[in-house]
C-alpha positions in Angstrom: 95.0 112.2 105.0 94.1 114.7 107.3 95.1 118.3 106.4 98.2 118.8 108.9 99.3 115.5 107.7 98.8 116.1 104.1 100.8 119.2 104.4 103.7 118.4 106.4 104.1 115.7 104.0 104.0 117.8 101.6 106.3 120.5 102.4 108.8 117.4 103.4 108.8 115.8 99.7 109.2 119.7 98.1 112.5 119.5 100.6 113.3 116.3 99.7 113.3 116.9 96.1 114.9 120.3 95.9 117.5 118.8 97.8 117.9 115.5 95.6 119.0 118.0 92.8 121.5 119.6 94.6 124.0 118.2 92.0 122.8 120.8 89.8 125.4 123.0 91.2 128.0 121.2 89.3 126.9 123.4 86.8 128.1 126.9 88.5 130.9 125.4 90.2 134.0 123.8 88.7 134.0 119.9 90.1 136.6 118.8 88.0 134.5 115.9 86.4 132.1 115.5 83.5 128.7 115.2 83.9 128.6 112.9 80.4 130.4 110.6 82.0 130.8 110.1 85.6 128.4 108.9 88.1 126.4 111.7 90.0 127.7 110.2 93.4 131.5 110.6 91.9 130.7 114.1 93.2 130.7 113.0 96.7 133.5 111.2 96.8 136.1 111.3 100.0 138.9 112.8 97.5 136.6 115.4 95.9 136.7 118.7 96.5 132.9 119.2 97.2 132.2 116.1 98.5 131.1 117.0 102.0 128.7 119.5 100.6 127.4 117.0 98.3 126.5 114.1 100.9 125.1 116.8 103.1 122.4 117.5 100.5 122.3 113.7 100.0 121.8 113.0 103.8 119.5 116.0 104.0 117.3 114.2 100.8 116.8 111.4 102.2 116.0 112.2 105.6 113.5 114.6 104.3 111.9 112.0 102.0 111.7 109.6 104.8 110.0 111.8 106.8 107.5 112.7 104.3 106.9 108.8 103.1 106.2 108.0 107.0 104.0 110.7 107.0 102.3 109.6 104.4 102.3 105.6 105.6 101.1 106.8 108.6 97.6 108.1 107.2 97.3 106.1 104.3 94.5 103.9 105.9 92.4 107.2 106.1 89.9 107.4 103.5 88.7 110.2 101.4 86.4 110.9 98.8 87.4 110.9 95.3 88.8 113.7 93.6 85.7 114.3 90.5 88.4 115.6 88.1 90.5 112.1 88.1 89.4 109.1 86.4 88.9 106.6 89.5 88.1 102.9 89.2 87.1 102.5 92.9 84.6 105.2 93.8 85.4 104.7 97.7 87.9 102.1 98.4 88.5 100.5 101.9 91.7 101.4 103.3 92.5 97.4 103.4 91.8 97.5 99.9 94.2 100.2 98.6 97.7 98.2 98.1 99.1 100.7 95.5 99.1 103.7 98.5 100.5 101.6 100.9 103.2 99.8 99.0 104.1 103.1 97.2 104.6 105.0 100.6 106.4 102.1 101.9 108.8 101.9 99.1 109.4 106.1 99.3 110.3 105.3 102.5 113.0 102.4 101.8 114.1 105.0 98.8 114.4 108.1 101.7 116.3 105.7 103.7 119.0 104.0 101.6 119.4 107.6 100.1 120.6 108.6 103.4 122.7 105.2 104.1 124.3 106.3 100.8 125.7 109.5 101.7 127.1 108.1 104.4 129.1 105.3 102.8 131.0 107.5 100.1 133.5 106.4 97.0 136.9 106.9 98.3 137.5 108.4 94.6 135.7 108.6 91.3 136.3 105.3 88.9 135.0 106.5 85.6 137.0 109.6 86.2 140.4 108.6 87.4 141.6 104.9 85.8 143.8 104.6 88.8 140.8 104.8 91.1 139.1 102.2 88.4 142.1 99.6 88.0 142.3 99.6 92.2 138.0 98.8 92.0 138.4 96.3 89.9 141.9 94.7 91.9 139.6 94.9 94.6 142.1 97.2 96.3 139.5 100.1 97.2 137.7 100.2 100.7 134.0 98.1 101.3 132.3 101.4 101.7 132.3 101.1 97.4 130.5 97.6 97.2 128.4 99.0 100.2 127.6 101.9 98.3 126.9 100.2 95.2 124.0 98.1 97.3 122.6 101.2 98.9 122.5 102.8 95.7 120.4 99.8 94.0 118.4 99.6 97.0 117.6 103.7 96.4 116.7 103.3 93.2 114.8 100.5 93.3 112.5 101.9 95.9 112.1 104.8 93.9 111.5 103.3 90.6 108.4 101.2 93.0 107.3 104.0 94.8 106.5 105.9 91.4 105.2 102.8 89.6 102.9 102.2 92.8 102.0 105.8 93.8 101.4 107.0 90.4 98.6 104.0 89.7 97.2 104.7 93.5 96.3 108.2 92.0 94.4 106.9 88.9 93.1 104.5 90.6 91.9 105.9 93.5 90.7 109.3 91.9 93.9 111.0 94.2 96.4 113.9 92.8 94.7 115.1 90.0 98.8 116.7 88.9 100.5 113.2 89.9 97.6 111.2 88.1 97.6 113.2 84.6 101.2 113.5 84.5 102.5 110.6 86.6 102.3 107.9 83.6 104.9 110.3 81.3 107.1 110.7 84.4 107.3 106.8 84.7 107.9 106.0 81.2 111.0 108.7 81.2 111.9 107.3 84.6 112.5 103.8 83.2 114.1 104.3 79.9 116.6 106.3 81.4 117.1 103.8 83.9 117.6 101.2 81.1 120.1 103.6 79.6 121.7 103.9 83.0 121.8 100.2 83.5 123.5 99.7 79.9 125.7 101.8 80.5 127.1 100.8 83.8 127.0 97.7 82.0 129.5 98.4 79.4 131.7 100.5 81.9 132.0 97.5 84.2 132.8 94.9 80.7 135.6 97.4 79.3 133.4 99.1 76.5 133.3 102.6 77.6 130.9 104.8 79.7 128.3 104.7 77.3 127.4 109.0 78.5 126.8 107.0 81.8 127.2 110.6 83.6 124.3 111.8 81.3 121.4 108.6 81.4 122.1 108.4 85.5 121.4 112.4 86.1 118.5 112.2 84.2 117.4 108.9 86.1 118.0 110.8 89.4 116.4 114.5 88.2 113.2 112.6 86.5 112.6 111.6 90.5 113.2 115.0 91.8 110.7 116.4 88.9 108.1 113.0 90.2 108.8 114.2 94.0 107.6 117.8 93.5 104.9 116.8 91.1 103.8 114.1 94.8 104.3 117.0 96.4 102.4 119.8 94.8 99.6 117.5 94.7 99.3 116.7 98.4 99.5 120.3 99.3 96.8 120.7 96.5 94.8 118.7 97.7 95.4 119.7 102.0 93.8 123.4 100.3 
């Protein structure tokens, strides 16, 4: 990337990603649910308190992680040298050559993008919190904008689960990031057991058989990409110095 580029991509992720953990105020603030057990995007629900702060910061995340993944697609066909302090299997790869970059910025990008789609299609109320709101989900009885969410949601997280599976091997592979190469393989491995404790647990929820500390599992999912997003970022504005 060239050294504007690099930056302003960047400075966009370090955004993004302080703003993906805005959810964190829950813990100054009074929101009225439990973090063990409710879904983080309970918290901007229509009927909550704090929900239009909450997919403000959502909107705001994903808008500024879009940017930043476009940034980054944009000059991913740019070549550099290695970096001689990361193992690299490909001493100088051709641009056409380097699918892990491009499908890793591509899939940011999808993840920037349905994150912002997301805040925009709110829960009308909060399911695991409130079995009213739960028995009316399950009658079918609540407004689209919850099955629309839940595919936004999936579609998020599945582009971020690819974009740091992809972008983390581009960095070992490609002798890139020096921070995202040494520490990118832990972040991943995190990244999908709490997933798979995320996906059990909605699991169970959705059979009957309890939450499972669903509230827990899915906000270390979401924080374990905000910790991956500024480790991207710190190493592209590394590596712009």
């Amino acid at each position: 990337m060239s050294r504007s580029v690099t930056r302003t991509a960047g400075s966009l992720l370090a955004l993004g990603a302080l703003a993906y953990t805005a959810w964190l105020l829950e813990v100054l603030v009074r929101t009225g649910l439990d973090p063990v057990r409710t879904y983080v995007s309970e918290l901007a629900a229509a009927d909550q308190p704090l929900g239009g702060l909450f997919r403000a910061t959502d909107l705001a995340a994903g808008l500024l992680v879009l940017a930043g993944a476009l940034a980054g697609l944009a000059s991913s066909r740019e070549v550099r040298p290695p970096n001689p302090g990361v193992p690299s299997r490909a001493a100088h790869p051709e641009p056409a050559r380097r699918p892990w970059l491009l499908t890793g910025w591509a899939a940011l990008a999808v993840f920037g993008a349905a994150t912002a789609v997301d805040s925009r299609l709110p829960l009308s109320c909060a399911p695991t919190a409130d079995p009213a709101c739960a028995a009316r989900e399950t009658a079918g009885l609540v407004p689209a904008t919850h099955t629309a969410h839940a595919v936004s949601s999936s579609l998020a997280m599945t582009g971020a689960l690819v974009a740091l599976v992809a972008l983390t091997v581009a960095a070992r592979r490609y002798g890139q990031w020096p921070p995202l190469a040494r520490t990118g393989p832990v972040l991943v491995a995190l990244e999908l057991a709490a997933t798979a404790w995320t996906l059990a647990a909605v699991a169970a929820f959705e059979a009957g058989g309890g939450v499972w500390s669903l509230g827990a599992g899915q906000r270390l999912q979401v924080l374990l990409v905000a910790v991956w997003l500024a480790v991207l970022a710190l190493s592209l504005l590394k590596e712009e110095r």
